[in-house]
C-alpha positions as MATLAB code, in Angstrom:
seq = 'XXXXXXXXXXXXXXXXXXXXXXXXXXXXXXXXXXXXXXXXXXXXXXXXXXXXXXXXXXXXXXXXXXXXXXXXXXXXXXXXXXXXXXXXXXXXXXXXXXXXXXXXXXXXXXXXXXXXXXXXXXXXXXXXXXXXXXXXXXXXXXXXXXXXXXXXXXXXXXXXXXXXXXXXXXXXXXXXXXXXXXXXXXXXXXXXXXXXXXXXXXXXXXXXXXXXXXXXXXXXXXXXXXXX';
ca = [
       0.000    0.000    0.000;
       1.254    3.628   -0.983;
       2.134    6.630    1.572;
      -0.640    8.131    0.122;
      -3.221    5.306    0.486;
      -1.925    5.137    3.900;
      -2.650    8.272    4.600;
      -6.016    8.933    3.745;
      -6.679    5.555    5.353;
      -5.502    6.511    8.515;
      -7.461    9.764    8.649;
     -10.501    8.097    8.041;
     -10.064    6.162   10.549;
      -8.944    8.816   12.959;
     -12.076   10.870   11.938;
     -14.716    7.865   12.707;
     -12.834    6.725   16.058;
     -13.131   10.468   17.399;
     -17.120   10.182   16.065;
     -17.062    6.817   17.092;
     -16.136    7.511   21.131;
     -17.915   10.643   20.966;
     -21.385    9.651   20.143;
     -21.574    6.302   22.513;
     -20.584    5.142   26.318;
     -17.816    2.258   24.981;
     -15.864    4.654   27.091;
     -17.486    4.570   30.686;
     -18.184    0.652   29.938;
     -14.196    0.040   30.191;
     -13.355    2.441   32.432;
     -15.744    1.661   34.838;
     -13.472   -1.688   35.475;
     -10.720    0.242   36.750;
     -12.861    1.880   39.545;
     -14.327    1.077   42.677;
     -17.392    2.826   43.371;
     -17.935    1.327   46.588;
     -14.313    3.223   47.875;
     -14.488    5.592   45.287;
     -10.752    5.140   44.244;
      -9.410    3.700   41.167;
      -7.697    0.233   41.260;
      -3.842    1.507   41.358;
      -2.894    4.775   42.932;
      -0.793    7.049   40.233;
       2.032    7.097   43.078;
       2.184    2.808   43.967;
       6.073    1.605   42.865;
       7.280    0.428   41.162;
       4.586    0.270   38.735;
       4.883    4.242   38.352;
       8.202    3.699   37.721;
       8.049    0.916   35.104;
       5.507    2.562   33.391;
       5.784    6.165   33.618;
       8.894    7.295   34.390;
      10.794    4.424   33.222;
       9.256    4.238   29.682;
       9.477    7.440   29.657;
      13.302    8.006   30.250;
      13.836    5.507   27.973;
      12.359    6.696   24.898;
      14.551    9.979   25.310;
      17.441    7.498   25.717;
      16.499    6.197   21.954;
      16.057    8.873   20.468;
      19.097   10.355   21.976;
      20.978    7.549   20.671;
      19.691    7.888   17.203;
      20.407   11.155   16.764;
      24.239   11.166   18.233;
      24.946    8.082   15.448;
      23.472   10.305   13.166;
      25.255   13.081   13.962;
      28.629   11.296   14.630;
      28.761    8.375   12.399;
      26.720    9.711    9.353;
      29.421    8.434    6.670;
      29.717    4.702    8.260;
      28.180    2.169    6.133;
      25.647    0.684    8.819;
      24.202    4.872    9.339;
      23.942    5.059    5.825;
      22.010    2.056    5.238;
      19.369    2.850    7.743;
      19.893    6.978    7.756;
      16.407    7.065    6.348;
      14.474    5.068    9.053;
      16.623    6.591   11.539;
      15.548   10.065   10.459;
      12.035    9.214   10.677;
      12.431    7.360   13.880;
      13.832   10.785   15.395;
      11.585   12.817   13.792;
       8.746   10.945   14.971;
      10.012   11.081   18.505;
       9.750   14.770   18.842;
       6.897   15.706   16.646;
       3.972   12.661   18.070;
       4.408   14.015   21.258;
       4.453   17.001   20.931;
       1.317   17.582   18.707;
      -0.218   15.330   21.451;
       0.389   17.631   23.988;
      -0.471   20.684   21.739;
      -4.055   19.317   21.165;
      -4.150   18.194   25.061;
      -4.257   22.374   25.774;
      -6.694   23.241   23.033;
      -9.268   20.456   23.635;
     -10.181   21.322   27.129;
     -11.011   17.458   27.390;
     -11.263   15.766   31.576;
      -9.548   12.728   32.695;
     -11.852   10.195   34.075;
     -11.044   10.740   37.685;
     -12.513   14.469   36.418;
     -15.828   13.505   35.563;
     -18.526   13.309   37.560;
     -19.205    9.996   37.085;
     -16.470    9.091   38.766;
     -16.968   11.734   41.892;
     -15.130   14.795   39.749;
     -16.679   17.719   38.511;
     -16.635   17.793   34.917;
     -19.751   16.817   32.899;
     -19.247   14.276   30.383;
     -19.027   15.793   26.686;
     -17.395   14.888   23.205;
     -14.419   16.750   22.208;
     -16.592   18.990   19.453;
     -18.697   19.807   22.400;
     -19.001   22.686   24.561;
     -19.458   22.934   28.272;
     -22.109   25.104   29.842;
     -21.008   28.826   29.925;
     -21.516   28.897   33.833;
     -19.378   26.185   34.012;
     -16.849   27.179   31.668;
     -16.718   30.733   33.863;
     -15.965   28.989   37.074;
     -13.257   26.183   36.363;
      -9.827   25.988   34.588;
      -9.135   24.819   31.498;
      -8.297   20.556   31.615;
      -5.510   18.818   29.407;
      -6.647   14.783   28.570;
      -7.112   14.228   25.304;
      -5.198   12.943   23.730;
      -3.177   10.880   25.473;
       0.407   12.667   25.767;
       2.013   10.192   27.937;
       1.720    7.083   25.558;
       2.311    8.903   22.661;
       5.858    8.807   23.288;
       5.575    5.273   23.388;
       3.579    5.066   19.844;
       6.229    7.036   18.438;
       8.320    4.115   18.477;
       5.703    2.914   15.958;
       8.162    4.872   13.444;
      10.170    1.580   13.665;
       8.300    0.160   10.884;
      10.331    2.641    8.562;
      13.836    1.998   10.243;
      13.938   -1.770    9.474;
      14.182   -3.214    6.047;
      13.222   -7.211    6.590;
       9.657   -7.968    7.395;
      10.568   -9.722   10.400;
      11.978   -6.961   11.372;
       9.453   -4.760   11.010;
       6.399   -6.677   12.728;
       9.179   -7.018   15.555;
       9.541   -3.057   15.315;
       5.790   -2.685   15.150;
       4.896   -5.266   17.719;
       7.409   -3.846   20.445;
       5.860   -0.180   20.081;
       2.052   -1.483   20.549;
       3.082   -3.488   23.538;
       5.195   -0.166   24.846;
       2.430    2.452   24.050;
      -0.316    0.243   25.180;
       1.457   -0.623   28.126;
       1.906    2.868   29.208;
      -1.748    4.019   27.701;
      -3.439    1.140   30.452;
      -1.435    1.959   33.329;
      -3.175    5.657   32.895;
      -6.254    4.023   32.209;
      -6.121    2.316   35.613;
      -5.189    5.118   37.847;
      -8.118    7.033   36.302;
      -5.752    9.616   33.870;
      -7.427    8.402   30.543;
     -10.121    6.499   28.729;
      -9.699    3.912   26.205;
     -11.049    6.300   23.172;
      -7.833    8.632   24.382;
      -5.338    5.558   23.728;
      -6.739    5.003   20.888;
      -6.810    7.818   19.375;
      -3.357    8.858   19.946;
      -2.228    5.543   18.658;
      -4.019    6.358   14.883;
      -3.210    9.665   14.974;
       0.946    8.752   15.511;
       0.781    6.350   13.014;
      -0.625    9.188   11.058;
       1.863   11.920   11.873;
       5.018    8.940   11.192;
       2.917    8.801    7.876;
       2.985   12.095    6.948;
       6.954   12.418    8.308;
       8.003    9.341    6.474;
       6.426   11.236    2.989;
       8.529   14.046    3.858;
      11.749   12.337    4.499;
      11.600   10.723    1.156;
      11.882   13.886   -0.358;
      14.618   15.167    1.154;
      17.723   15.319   -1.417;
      20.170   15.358    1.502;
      19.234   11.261    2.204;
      20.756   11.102   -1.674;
      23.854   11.985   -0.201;
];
């Protein structure tokens, strides 16, 4: 399948999972497993270790480790064979590692979207609403703006989905592939279950990384300085 097929693919399917979440409860359904209404706490607290650690902090740290190793053999070692054969994966790779997050994160501060532990449904204060809805205006006047959606944290992990592009056997690639949904999704539950996202918001930020890497890999392979 071409970039370009890809692409449009991918949108479409970004378009109808926002729709998708938006107009039904699949949300609350899943998320209500996570919580205890009896205690009214959600089944892991956000500070318990190591699992904070492990997945938070950990995954995290090393992601920027990646990357940071990408770019120095870049950088350092662009003439040796081995950084030539892969320079084009290893461009998108790095690429993807700063721009999927931080479009995430961009769109977490214009959506104005809660967390679950935000809602009132789960004891917070935030009505429930689709991201192309508005709150009421009295409500709107009295509280701060909230950052959830999407999810920034695991879109550092979905990054790594970028992979696909650095590896040249097909083996290779489904390993690539395989290693970044277990990483992302790893990292998108463990928010799930301390009551920082809903499913939709993993899901979401999974298609639209593989959407930005898209888009970045189409750009790379115009760049006359990978003919070098």
């Amino acid at each position: 399948m071409t970039l370009n097929r890809q692409i449009v693919l991918t949108s479409l399917f970004l378009l109808f999972s926002i729709l998708f979440f938006g107009m039904t409860d699949i949300d609350l359904s899943v998320q209500d497993l996570f919580y205890n209404f009896d205690r009214h706490k959600w089944i892991l607290d956000w500070s318990l270790q190591p699992y904070k650690f492990i997945f938070y902090d950990g995954n995290k740290r090393l992601l920027i480790i990646i990357a940071v190793f990408l770019l120095l053999s870049l950088l350092f070692f662009w003439k040796k064979p081995l950084i030539q054969e892969y320079k084009r994966g290893i461009i998108i790779v790095i690429l993807s590692a700063i721009f999927v997050p931080m479009i995430a994160s961009g769109l977490k501060k214009e959506t104005n979207m809660p967390c679950p532990k935000d809602e009132v449904h789960y004891g917070g204060i935030y009505p429930r609403t689709a991201v192309w809805q508005e709150y009421p205006k009295t409500f709107k006047l009295t509280h701060k703006r909230t950052k959830c959606w999407p999810a920034g944290h695991a879109s550092g992990g979905f990054a790594l989905l970028s992979l696909f592009f650095l590896f040249k056997k097909k083996k290779n690639k489904i390993i690539g592939l395989s290693a970044a949904l277990i990483i992302g999704w790893s990292m998108g539950l463990y928010k799930m279950v301390i009551g920082d996202h809903f499913f939709s918001h993993t899901v979401i930020t999974m298609v639209l990384a593989w959407l930005i890497i898209l888009l970045i890999a189409k750009s790379v392979n115009s760049l006359h300085i990978l003919k070098l």
